[in-house]
C-alpha positions in Angstrom: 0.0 0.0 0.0 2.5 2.9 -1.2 -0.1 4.8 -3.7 -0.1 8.9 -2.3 -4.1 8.1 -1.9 -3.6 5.9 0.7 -0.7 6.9 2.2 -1.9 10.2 2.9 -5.3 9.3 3.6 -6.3 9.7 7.6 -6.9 5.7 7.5 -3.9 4.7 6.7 -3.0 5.8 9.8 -5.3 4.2 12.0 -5.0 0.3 13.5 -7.2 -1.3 11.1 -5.0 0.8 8.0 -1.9 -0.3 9.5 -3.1 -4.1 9.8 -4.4 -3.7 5.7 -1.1 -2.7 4.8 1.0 -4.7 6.6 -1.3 -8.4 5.1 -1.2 -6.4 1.4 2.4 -5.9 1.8 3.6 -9.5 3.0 4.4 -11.4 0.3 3.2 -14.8 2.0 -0.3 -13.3 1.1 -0.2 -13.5 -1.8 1.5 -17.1 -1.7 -1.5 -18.1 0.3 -3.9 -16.4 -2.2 -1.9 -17.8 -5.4 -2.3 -21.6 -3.2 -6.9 -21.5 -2.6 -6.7 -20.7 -6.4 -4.9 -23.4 -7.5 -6.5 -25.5 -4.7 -9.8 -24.9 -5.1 -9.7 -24.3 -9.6 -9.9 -28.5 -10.1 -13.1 -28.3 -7.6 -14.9 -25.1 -9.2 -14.6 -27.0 -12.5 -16.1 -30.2 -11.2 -19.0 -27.9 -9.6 -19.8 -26.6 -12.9 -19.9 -30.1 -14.6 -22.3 -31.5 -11.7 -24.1 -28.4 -10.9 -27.3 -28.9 -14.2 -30.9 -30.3 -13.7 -30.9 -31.1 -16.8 -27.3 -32.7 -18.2 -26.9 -36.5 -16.9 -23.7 -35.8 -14.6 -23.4 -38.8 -12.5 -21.0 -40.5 -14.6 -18.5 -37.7 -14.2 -18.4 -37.6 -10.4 -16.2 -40.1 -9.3 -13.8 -39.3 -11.6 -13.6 -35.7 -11.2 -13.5 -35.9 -7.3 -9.6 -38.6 -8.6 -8.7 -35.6 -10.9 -9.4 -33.0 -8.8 -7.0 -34.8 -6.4 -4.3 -35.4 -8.8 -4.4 -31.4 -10.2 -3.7 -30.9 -6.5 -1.1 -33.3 -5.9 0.8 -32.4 -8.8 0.5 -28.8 -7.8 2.8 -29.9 -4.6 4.9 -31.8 -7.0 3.9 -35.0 -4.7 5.0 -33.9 -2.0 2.9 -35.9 0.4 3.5 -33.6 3.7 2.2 -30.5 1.5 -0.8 -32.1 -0.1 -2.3 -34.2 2.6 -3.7 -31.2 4.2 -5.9 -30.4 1.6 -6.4 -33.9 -0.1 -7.6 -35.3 3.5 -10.2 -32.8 3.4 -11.4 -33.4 0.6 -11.7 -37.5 1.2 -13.4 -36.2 4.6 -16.1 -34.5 2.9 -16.0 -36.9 0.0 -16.6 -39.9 1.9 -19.5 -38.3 4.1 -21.1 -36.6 1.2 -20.5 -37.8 -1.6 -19.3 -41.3 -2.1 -22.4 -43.4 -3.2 -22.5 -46.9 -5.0 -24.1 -44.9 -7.7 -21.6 -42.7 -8.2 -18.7 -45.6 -8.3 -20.4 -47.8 -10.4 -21.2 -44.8 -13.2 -17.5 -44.3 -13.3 -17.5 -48.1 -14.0 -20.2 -48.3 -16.6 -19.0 -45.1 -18.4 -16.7 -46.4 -21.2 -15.0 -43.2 -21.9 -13.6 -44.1 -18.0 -13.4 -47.7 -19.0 -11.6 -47.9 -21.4 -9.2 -45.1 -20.9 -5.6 -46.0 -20.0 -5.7 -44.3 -17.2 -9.0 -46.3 -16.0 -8.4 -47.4 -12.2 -10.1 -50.6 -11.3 -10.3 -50.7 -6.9 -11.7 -52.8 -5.5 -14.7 -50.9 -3.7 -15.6 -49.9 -8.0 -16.4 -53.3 -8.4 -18.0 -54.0 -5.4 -20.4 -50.9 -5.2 -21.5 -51.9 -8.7 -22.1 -55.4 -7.4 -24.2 -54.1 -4.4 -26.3 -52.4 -6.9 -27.3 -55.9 -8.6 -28.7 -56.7 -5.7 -31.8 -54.1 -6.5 -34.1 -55.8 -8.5 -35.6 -51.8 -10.0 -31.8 -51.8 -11.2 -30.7 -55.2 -11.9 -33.5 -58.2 -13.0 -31.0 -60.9 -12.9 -27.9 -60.0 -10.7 -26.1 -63.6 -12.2 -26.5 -62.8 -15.3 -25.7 -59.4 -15.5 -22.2 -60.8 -13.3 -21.6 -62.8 -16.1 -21.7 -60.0 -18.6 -19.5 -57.8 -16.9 -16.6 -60.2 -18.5 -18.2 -58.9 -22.5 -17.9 -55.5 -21.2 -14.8 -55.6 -19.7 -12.9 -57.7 -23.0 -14.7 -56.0 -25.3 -16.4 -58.7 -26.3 -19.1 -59.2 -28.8 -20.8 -55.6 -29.3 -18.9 -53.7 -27.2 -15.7 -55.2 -29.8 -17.1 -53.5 -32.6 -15.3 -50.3 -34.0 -18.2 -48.5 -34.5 -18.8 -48.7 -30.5 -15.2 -47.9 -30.1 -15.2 -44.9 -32.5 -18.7 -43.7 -30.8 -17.4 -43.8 -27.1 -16.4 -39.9 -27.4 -19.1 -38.7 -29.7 -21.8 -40.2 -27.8 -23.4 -39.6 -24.3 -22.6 -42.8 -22.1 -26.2 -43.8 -21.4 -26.7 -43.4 -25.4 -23.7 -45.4 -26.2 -24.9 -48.3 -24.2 -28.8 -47.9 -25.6 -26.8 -48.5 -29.3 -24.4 -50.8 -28.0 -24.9 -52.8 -24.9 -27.7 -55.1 -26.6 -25.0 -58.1 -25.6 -25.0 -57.3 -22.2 -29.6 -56.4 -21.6 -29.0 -56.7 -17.9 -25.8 -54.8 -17.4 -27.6 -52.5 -20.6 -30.2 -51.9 -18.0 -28.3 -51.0 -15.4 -26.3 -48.7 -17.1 -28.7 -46.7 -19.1 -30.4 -46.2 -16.2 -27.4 -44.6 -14.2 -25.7 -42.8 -16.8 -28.7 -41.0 -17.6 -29.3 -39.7 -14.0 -28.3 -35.6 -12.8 -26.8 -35.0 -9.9 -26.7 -32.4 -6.8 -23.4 -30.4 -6.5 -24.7 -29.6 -2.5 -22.0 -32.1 -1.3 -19.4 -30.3 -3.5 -20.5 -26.8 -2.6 -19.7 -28.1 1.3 -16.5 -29.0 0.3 -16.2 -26.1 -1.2 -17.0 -24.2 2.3 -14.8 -26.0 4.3 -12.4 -25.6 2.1 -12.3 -21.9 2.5 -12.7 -22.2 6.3 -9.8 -24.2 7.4 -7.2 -22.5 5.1 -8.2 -19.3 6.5 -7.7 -21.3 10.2 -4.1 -22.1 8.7 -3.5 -18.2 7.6 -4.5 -16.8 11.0 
């Protein structure tokens, strides 16, 4: 704060002007300030995505929550005493929140995930689809549809075709599986069904909040 309006302004002189200058002036202020951008850029994006009534979102969830992550991660270079701060928050809120069967098993089912290199099969993807067989709304035969996991996953059949290869990034997921999934009806079912659901970004917009709360905590 050196501009001659300020300076010579009556304020500047007073307790509160003094405390102004001396946060606008310290350059780990702006660190910090440069740091919730960075930190909270991956998150605004995956509000945006998730925050529509109208676009099916719920296959992007899962895997925006991993990127959003890794954008944060990488912005510590890995440095896992620098990151885990942030990233534990974020698991906090995301396992509370967010973390549905729904939301792992649309990750699973969406083959532009799927069939991506950088596709990570844990365990709990697999098993949160699995505990979604056992609803009969979403799954009439929970064997069956087991069994057609393996076509899906070797690209068997249909799901071998080029035409479904080439359509996986031109077409919405719960589309993709309406044109190409007839090998797999039960898994078809499923997945149609999921992929074509919205989703809330209230759980996000929490994180969000926190977020802000406990890095100002840290500044103070």
């Amino acid at each position: 704060m050196v501009d001659k309006y300020f300076t010579s302004h009556k304020l500047s002189k007073s307790v509160n002007g003094k405390m102004v200058n001396s946060i606008i002036l310290d350059s780990k202020f702006w660190d910090d300030c440069f740091t919730t951008v960075m930190l909270v850029g991956p998150l605004i994006k995956l509000l945006r995505l998730v925050d529509a009534d109208e676009t099916p979102s719920l296959n992007i969830v899962y895997e925006g929550m991993q990127r959003a992550k890794i954008a944060i991660k990488t912005m510590f270079r890995n440095r896992k005493f620098e990151y885990t701060p942030y990233t534990s928050i974020l698991k906090i809120r995301w396992d509370k929140y967010l973390k549905r069967d729904l939301h792992a098993a649309a990750y699973f089912l969406n083959p532009d995930f799927f069939y991506s290199e950088k596709f990570v099969e844990k365990a709990n993807i697999l098993r949160s689809l699995l505990d979604l067989f056992d609803i009969e709304t979403l799954c009439d035969d929970s064997v069956a549809a087991m069994q057609e996991i393996q076509l899906y996953r070797n690209r068997k059949e249909n799901f071998g075709r080029k035409s479904a290869l080439k359509a996986i990034k031109r077409l919405e997921p719960s589309e993709w599986w309406r044109l190409h999934g007839g090998s797999a009806p039960n898994l078809q079912k499923m997945a149609i069904r999921l992929l074509h659901q919205t989703s809330s970004s209230s759980g996000c917009e929490r994180n969000w909040n926190l977020f802000e709360q406990i890095h100002s905590k840290r500044r103070n």
